[in-house]
N, C-alpha and C positions, 0 to 999 in steps of 0.2 A: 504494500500500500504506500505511496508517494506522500510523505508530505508535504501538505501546501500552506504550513504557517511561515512568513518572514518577517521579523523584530521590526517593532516600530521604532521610530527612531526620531532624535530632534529635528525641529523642520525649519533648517536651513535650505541655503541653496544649493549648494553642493550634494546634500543628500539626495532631496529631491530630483539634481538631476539626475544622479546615479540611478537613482529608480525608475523617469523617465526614460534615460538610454536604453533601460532594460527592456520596456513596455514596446514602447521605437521598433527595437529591433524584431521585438516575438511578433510585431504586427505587418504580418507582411506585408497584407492589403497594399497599405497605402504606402510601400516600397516599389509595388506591383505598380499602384497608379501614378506615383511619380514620376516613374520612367515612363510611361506609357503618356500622360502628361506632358512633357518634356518632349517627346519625340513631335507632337502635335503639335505642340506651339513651335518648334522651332521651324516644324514643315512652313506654317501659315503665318506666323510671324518671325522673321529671325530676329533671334535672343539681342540684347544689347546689351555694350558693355557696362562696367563699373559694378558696383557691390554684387547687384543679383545675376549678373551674368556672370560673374566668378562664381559663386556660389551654387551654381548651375551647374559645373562642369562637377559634382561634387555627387559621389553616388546617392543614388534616392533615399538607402536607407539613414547613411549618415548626415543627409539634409535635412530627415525628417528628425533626428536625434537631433540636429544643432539647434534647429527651431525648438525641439519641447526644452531641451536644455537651456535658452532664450528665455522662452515661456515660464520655468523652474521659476531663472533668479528675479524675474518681475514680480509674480506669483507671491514665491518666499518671500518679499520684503512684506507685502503686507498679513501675509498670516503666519508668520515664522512663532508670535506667541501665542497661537492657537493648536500649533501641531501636541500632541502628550509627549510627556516626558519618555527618553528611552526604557525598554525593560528587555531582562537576559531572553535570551534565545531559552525558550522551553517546549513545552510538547505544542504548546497554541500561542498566538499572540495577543499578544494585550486588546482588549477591543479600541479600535481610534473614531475618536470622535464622531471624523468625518468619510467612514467608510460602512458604517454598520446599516446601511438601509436591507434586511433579510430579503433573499428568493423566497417570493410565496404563491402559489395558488392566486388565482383572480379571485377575490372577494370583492363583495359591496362594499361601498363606502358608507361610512356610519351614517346614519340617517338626519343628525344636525348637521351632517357636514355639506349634505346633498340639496339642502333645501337654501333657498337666497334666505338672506335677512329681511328684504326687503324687493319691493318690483324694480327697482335703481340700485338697491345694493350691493348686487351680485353675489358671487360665489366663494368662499374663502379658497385663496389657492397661492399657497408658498408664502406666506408674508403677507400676499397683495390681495389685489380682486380680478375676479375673472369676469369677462362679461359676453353674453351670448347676444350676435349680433342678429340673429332668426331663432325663430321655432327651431328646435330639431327635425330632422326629417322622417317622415315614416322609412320601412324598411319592411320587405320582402320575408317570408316567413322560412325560406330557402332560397338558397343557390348556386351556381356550381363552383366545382375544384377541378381546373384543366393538368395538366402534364406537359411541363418544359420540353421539347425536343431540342437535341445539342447541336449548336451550330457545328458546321465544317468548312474547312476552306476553303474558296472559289476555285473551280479548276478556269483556264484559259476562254473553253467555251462562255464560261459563265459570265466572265469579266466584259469579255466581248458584246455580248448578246444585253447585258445591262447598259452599256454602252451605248449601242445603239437604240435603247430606248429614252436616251438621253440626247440623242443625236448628236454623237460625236465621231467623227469619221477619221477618227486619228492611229496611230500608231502604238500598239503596246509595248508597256516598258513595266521592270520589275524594281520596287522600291522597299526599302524597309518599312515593315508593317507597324501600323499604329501600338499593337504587343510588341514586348520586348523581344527580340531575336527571332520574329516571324519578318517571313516575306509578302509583299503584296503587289497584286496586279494595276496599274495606270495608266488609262487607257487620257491621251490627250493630242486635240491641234493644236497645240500653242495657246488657247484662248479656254476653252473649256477643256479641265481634268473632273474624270473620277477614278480614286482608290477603291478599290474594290479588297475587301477583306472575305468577305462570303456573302451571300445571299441576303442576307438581312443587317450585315454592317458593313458599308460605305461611307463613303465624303464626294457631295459633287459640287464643283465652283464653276460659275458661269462664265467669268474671267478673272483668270489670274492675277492680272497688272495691277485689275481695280479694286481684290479683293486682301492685295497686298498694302494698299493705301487704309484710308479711315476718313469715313463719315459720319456724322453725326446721326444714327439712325431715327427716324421718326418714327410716330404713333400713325400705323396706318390703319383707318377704319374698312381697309375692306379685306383686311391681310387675310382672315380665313377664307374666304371667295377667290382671291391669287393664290395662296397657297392651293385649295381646292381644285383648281380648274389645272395648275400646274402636273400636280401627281397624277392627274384622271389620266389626263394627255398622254402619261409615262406607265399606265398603267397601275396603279396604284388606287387601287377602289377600295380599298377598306374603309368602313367608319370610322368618324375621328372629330375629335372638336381639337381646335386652336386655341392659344393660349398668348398674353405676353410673358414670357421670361425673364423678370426683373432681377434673378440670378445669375444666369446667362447671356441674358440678351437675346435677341432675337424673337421667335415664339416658336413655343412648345407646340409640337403635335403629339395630340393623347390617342392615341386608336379605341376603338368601342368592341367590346367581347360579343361575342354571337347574340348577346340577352342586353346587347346596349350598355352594358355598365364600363365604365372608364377603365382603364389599366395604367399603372404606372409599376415604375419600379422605388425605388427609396426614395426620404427625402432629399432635395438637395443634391444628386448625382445624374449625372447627362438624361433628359427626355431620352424616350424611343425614338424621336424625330425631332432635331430644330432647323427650323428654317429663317435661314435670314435675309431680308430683304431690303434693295439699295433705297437711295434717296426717290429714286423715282418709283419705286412700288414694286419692282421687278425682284425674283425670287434671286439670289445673290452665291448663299450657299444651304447644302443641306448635309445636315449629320445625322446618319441613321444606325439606330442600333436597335432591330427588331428585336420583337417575343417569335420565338420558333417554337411555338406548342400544337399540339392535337385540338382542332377546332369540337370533335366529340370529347365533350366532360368525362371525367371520370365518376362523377356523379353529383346528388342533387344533396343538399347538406344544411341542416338547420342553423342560424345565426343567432345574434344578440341584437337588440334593439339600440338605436340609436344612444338613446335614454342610459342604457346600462351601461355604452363604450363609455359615453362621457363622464359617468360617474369611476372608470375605471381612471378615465385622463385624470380625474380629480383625487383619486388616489393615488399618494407616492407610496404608501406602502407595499402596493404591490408596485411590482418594478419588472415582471416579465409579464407577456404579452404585448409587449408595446416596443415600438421600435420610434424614437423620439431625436428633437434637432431644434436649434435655435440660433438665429445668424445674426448678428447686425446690420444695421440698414449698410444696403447695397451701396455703395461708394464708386461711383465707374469716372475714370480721368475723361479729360478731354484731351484731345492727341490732335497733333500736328504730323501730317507727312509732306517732305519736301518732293516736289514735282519738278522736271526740268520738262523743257520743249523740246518739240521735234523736231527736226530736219535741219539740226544745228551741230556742230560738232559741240562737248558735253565730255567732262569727268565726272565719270558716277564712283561711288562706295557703297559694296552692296556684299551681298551670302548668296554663293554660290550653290545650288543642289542640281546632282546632278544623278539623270537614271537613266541606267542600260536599256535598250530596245531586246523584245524579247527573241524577234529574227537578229541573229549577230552580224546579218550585212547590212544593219541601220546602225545610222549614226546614235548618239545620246540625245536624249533630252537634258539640255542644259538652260536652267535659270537663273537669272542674278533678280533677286528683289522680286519673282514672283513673273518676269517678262524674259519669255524666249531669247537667245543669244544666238547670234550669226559671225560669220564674220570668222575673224582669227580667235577661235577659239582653243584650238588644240592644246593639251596639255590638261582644262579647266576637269576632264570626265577623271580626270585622277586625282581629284583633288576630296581631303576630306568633307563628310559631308556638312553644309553651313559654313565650309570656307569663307573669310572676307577676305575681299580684294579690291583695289583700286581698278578700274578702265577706264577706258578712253573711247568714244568711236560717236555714232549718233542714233536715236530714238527716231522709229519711222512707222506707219501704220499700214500693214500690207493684207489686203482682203478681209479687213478689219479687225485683223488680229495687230497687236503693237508689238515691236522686237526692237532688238538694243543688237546694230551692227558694232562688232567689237572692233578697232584697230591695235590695239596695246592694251595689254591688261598683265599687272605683278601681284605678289601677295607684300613688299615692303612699304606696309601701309597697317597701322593700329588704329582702331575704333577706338572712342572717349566716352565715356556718362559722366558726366558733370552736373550734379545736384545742389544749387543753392539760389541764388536774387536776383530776380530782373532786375537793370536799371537802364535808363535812359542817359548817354554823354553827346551831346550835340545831335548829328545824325544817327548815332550809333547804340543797337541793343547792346548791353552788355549781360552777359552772366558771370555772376559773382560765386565761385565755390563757397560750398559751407563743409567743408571737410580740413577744415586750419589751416590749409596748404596757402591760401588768399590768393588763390589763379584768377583771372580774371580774361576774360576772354568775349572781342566782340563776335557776333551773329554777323555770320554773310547771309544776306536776303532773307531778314527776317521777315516770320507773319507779322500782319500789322494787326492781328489781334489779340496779340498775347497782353498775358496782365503785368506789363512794365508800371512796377513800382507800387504794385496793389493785391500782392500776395497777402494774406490774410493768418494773422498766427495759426498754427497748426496744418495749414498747406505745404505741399510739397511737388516741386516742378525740379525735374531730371530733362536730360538734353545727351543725346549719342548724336556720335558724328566723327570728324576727322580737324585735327588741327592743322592746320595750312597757313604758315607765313605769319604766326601768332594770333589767327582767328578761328573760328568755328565755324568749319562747313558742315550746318546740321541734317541728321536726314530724318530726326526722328524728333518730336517734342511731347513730354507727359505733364498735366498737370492733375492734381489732386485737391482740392480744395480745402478740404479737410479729411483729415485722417482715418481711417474705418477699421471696426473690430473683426472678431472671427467667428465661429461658432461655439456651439457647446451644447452638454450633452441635452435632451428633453426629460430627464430623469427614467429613464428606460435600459433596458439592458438586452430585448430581441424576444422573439417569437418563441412560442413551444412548438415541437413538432407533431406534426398532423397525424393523429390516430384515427384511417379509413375503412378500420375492420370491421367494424358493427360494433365492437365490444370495447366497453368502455371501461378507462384503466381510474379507478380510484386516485384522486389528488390526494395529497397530506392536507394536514390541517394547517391551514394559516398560521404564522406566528405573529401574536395576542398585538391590538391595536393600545394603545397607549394607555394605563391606568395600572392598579392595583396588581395585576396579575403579569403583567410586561407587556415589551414589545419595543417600539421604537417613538418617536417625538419629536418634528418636527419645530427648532423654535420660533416664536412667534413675537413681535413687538413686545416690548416690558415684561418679557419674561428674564427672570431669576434661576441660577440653583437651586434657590429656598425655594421657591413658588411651583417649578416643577417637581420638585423631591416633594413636596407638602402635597401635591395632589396626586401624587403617584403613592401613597402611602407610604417613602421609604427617607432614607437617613438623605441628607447632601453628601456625607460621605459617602455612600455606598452608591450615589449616584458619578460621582467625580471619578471611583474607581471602576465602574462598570464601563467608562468613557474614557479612560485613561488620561483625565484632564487633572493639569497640576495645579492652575490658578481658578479661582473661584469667578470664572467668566463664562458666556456664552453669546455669541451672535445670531441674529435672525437670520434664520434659511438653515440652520444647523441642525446634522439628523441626530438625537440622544439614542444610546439604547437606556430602555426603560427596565431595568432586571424584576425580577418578580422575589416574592419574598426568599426563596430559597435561592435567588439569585444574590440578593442583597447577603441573605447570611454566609453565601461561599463567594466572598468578595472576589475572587481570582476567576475569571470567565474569559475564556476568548473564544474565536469565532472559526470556522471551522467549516470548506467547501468540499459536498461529498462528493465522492471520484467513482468511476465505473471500479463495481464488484467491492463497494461498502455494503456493509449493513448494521445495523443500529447495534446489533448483540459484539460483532466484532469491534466495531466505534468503542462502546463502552469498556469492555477488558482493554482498548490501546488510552484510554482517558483514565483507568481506573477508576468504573463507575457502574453504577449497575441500568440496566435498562429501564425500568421504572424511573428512577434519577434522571437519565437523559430525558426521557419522554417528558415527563415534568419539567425538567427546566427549559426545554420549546414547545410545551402545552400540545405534545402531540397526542391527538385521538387513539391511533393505531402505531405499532413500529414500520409503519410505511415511510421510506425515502428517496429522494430520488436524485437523479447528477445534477453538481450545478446549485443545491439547496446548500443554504448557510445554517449551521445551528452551532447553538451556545455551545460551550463545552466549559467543564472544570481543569482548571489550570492549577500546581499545586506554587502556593505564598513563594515568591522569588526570596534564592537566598546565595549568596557568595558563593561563586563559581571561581577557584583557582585553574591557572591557565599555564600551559606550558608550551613553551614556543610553538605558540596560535601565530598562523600563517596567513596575513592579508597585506591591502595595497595601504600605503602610507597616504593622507591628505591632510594638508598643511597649507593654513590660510589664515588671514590676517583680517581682526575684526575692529571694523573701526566704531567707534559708539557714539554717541550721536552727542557726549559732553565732552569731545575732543581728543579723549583716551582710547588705546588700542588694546588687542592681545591679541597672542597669538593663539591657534586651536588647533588641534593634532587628532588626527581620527583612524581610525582599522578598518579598512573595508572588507570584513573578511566573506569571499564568495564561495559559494556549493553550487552542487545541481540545480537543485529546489530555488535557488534566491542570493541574495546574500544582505548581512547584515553589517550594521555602520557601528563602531565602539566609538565614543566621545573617547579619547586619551586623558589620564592626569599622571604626573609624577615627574620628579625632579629632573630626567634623561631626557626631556623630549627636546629641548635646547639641541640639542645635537642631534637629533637627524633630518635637519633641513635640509640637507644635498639627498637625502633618499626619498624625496617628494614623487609621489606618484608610482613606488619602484615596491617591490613586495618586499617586506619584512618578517621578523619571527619577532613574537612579543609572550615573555613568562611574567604574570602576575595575575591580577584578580580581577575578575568580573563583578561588581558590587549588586546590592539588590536594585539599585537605580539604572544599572544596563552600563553605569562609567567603566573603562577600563582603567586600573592602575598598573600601570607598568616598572616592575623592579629591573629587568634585565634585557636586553633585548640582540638580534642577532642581525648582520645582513647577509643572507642567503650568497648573493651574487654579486662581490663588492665594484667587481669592476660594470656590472651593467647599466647601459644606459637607452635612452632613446638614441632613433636614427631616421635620416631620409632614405626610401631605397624607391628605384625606379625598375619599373618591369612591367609585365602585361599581366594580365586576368584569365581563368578562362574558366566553367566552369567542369565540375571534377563528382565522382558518387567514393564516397571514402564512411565505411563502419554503415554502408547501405544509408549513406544521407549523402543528398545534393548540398553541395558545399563549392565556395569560393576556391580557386588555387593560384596561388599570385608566385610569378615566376618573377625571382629578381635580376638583375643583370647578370649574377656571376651564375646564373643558372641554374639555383635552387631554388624549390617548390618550397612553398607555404599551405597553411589549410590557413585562413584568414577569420580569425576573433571578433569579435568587435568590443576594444578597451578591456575593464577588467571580466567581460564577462567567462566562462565558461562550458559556450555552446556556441559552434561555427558561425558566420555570415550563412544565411539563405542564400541557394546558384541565382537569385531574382537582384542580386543586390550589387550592380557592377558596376563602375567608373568610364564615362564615356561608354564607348562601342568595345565589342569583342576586338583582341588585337592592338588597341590603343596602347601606347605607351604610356603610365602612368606613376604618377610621382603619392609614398603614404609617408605618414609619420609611423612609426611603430614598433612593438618592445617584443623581443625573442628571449625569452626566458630559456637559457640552457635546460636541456634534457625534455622540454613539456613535448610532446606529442598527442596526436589524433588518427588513429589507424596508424600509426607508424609514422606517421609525417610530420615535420614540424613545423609550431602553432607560431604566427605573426597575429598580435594585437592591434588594431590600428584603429588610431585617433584620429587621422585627418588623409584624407583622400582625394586628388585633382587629378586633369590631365594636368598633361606639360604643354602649355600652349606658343609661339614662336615669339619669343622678345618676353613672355609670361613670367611673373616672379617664381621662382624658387620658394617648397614650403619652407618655414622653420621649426625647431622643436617648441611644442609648445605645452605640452602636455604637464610637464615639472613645472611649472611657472604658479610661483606663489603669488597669488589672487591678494586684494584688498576687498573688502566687504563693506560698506556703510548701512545704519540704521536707518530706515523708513518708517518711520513711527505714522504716517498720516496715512488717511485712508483703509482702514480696518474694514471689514468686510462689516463688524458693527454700526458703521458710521451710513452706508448704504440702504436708501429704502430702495426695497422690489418698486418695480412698474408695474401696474396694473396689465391686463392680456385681454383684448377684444376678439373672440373667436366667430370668425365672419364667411367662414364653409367647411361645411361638417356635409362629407358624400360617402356612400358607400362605394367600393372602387375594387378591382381586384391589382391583386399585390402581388407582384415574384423579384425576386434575387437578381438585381441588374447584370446579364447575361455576357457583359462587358469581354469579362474573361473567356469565355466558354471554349472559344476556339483557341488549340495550346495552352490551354492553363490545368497546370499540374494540381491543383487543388479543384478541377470540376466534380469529381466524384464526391467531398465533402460538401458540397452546396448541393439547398434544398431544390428538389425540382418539379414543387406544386406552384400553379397559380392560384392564389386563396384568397377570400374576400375578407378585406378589411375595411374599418369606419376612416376614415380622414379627416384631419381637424385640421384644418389651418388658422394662422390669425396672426396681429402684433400687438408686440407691448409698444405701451406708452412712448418709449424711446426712438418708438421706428422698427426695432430690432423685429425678425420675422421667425414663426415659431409653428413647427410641422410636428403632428404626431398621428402615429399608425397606429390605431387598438387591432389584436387578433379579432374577427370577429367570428368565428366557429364556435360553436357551443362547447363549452369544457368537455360533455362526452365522444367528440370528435379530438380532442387533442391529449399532448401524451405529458405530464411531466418532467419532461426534460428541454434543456432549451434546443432550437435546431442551428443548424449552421447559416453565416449569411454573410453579408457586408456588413461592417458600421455603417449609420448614415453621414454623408458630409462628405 
């Protein structure tokens, strides 16, 4: 049986990120989509320089690790004195505050909670109020549950024959597939392409030239009737309503199932169809990513009432069946693209992409900027892909397609992003860097509508381009007006999976809603310690303890567990997720406890449980744990306090299988081992009851180890029957590739640049560690090597400064109110994105099942989607199913 307790720990930033890294990397997903991401934008926009295009060339997985790590130390400043105090590594962890919301069964929501206060007062929900902007809708007494069928690759025929329902009479060429390491067909004249992936996921652009520029998209009132008449024409007759995409842009197309009901896939992840159309009404591009299911159901299925979902939305105590998301208002720049004229001669700077014809007696399709290339081109089809380059030649419009005759064209030419202040100097724009450097650089031909001199605090306007003769020949201009947030979760955690047998599987019993007997607590305005412990029947102490909270505080939005009395008197409780081939009689002998005991302290009816359920467990009173050269990573950082004084803090990362756990350091040694920052050490002394480590003596393993830059290729490698990283260095050893201090491979989805690419890591080789026999490289930091490009440095040792952020406490925050303004039934499936080459399609669900839809926003603008399951509990099985996060 695996255990899956990990030590809570103080909630700095450092900790947290180490936790985040961890989270990062087990989540492939969005490793998956960032490359697949990345591949897209760079086809339809190339990337530009300066921060985010450095940070680009940077694998998906450790991009998305740098960001939560970002995310960590902003985070941690304002809740660092909310985290609980550390406690030793024991058979459970301490229960934390802000983690304890239990897996339970759909239950009703208590019946004060469902009813308004008032006809204006709406609904109590998180802090705030919710408000229903309609009646709820009726709803269907049944209906059906389809069967995903799995996409497959387009063969040549297919690519073609789509093609020309697109009317395009062009040439096929073979390109890198929107998935990582698939190939795709592209069929184009110069003027109109489409990608063809399979059958149901392509990309078609009307014109290149125009769809590589930017327009200010309008509000077009007849967009579903152009869209409408467009697809018929290309055959595409399915039902479907339109939509604006205030996420995306553009508008969504929703297709209509055989019984008319909507389909979608998650919130907030690509529509099945978007279409987007130019300034004059005309269809521009389209992105399609079909449902490939069995139009015959697999049968007819009874639901929940409108009524019931939304008292589920209004319950956070249950936390499965619901698949939930919340963004901040949509924030979209205004962009400037520079245009030159035609039939002039013209220096352009531009991204080169270039794709083989699939007859090998055609030339390449080669583009710069999105417009066909003629001319002296040769050389350009072996260039990597999104090359920039300087040319030379002239812009000419031939059968109404536009191409860029080339005369001269080099690659000894650097792009620039320069982000900081208009100004106006005589005739002259200027941009002012805001990166300390104080560059200052005029604009050749600038727009005459940019906001010189009227940027607004919290705006942010970036400029790529090329410096020439100490100016800026721009090609590209962003502006931001003000700043925009991100997402976050809907307090949900996914669906259960579909039980179609007839026979219906017994749920467990809910664990207990807030009072006398436990459960969890939600805090609410002017609540207290005292006031919650006073209505819960139970001590402050044994509420502080059940919560693992050290100071006598609490904030609004905060989840409590609420212990019940036999909870209260076995003060030491932690939490506990059960895994396939538990059961409650073995749980109790690995807790030391008996089965009645367990059942009682989570008020279970029966010893029914199921994967995925959280339940209480006895944990025995933390007591002094001696240590004997304990083996983790050193972290050593510098805390500056907000009355001017510092210290220094010394910590053990010490990692397992399972997780790993953080030791605060104390003891008069730690002075001396700042040069072994970040490097694994051995530490002999005490674990105390507060989880501090005291350190009497201590060892370094490996004196002379240090970090290193090594440069080499990637390629993926199957070592102990797992798909794994293997990073060849110059001198021509293999690696199996880590990520930092964890101990479990990089996932084969997690690559830098393209297969082949030569790339530059930071990273630590520990003599002797191996995986299957091969030896393990840890790496911190990951880029290509790009020409005239900086060199990484080590960065990994480097002792950090920390300052106090005392302001802005998550107490100091009231909720926004939430105006829920479309509530449909709809059916639901697993956005099929992956399906073709994706090694995890076997563990996605592959029903399409009917759910309720809430949409709506808070007060702030911010936008908030949630999916209830809507199948009747005797159709579903207690355990969660597999799927995407939303977002």
């Amino acid at each position: 049986m695996n255990d899956q307790f990990t030590n809570t720990t103080n909630g700095d930033e450092e900790n947290i990120a180490r936790k985040l890294n961890q989270v990062a990397e087990q989540t492939q997903v969005n490793a998956q989509f960032a490359t697949e991401l990345e591949q897209k934008l760079r086809d339809a926009h190339p990337p530009r320089a300066g921060w985010f295009a450095a940070f680009a060339q940077i694998s998906p997985t450790l991009r998305w690790v740098g960001l939560m790590v970002l995310l960590a130390v902003i985070l941690s400043w304002s809740i660092k004195t909310l985290i609980p105090a550390p406690q030793p590594v024991l058979n459970a962890t301490q229960i934390p505050s802000d983690l304890t919301t239990p897996t339970s069964a759909p239950d009703a929501l208590p019946a004060e909670s469902a009813t308004p206060a008032s006809e204006a007062g709406g609904y109590d929900f998180r802090g705030a109020k919710l408000f229903l902007q309609q009646p709820l809708p009726d709803s269907p007494d049944k209906v059906h549950v389809y069967q995903m069928n799995k996409a497959v690759p387009a063969t040549e025929e297919q690519a073609r024959a789509l093609a020309e329902r697109f009317g395009i009479q062009g040439e096929l060429y073979t390109t890198p597939g929107f998935i990582y390491d698939t190939t795709d067909y592209l069929i184009s004249d110069g003027k109109q392409s489409l990608q063809v992936h399979s059958d149901q996921y392509f990309t078609y652009t009307a014109d290149l030239a125009r769809h590589n520029g930017s327009f200010q998209e309008p509000s077009n009132p007849n967009a579903e009737e152009v869209i409408r008449e467009f697809l018929h024409v290309r055959g595409f007759d399915f039902p479907f309503h339109a939509y604006a995409s205030e996420f995306f842009g553009g508008y969504g197309v929703q297709p209509l199932a055989p019984d008319s009901i909507p389909m979608q896939y998650e919130s907030f992840t690509l529509p099945m169809m978007r279409v987007v159309l130019d300034e004059n009404g005309q269809v521009l591009t389209v992105d399609a990513s079909l449902m490939e299911y069995d139009p015959n159901p697999i049968g007819e299925y009874g639901v929940i009432t409108a009524q019931e979902a939304f008292e589920r939305l209004l319950n956070d105590y249950a936390v499965t069946g619901k698949i939930g998301f919340s963004h901040a208002p949509t924030n979209m720049p205004k962009e400037w693209y520079r245009t030159l004229p035609d039939n002039q001669p013209v220096t352009i700077y531009g991204y080169v992409i270039s794709s083989p014809a699939v007859d090998p007696g055609k030339p390449y399709l080669i583009l710069i900027d999105g417009v066909a290339a003629t001319g002296n081109i040769n050389g350009m089809e072996s260039l990597d892909r999104s090359s920039f380059i300087k040319a030379t030649g002239q812009f000419s419009i031939e059968n109404g397609i536009r191409k860029f005759n080339v005369e001269a064209w080099d690659r000894q030419v650097n792009e620039t992003w320069i982000s900081g202040l208009l100004s106006r100097q005589g005739d002259q724009v200027i941009i002012s860097s805001d990166d300390g450097t104080e560059k200052r650089y005029p604009l050749i031909d600038p727009p005459a509508d940019l906001p010189v001199g009227s940027q607004p605090p919290g705006s942010s306007l970036g400029i790529s381009g090329v410096i020439e003769n100490n100016a800026l020949s721009w090609d590209y201009i962003q502006f931001f007006e003000s700043n925009s947030g991100g997402g976050g979760s809907g307090g949900a955690i996914g669906f259960y999976k579909l039980n179609l047998s007839g026979t219906p599987v017994l749920f467990p019993s809910p664990i207990p809603q807030p009072g006398a007997n436990g459960g969890t607590y939600v805090v609410t305005e002017n609540d207290t310690l005292a006031s919650i412990a006073l209505n819960s029947g139970i001590s402050v102490e044994a509420l502080m303890q059940a919560n693992g909270i050290t100071e006598n505080q609490v904030f609004t939005g905060q989840t409590l567990v609420i212990p019940n009395q036999q909870q209260a008197n076995n003060q030491f409780t932690g939490i506990y997720t059960v895994q396939e081939g538990d059961t409650l009689i073995a749980l109790a002998q690995n807790f030391g406890t008996t089965v009645d005991d367990l059942m009682q302290l989570n008020t279970l009816a029966d010893a029914s449980i199921f994967i995925g359920q959280n339940l209480v467990v006895p944990i025995p009173e933390p007591v002094e744990q001696p240590v004997e050269d304990l083996r983790g990573y050193l972290s050593v950082r510098i805390h500056k306090k907000s009355d001017g004084t510092s210290s220094k803090e010394y910590e053990l990362d010490v990692t397992q299988e399972n997780g790993s756990t953080i030791y605060p350091m104390e003891g008069s040694l730690l002075s001396e081992l700042d040069s072994y920052a970040a490097l694994p050490i051995l530490i002999t002394g005490t674990i105390n009851t507060e989880g501090r480590l005291i350190v009497d003596s201590y060892k370094i393993p490996y004196p002379d180890l240090h970090f290193q830059i090594l440069k080499g290729t990637q390629r993926a490698g199957q070592v102990e029957g797992q798909s794994v990283i293997l990073f060849t260095a110059e001198d021509g050893i293999s690696y199996v590739e880590f990520l930092a201090t964890n101990t479990f491979p990089l996932t084969s989805d997690s690559f830098t640049g393209n297969l082949g690419d030569v790339i530059q890591q930071e990273v630590l080789i520990i003599p002797d560690e191996t995986f299957g026999g091969m030896p393990v490289a840890h790496v911190y930091q990951s880029a290509m090597i790009q020409e005239n490009g900086p060199e990484l440095e080590v960065q990994a040792n480097t002792i950090y400064v920390y300052e106090d952020a005392n302001e802005g406490l998550p107490g100091d925050i009231t909720p926004p109110n939430l105006i829920i303004d479309q509530v449909e039934l709809v059916y639901y499936a697993t956005n099929p994105y992956y399906q073709v080459n994706d090694p995890n399609y076997s563990q996605r669900s592959p029903y399409i099942q009917p759910v309720w839809h809430f949409h709506g926003r808070y007060e702030d603008g911010s936008e908030y989607d949630m999916l209830i399951q809507a199948l009747k509990e005797e159709f579903l099985l207690p355990e969660l199913a597999p799927g995407l996060s939303p977002g």
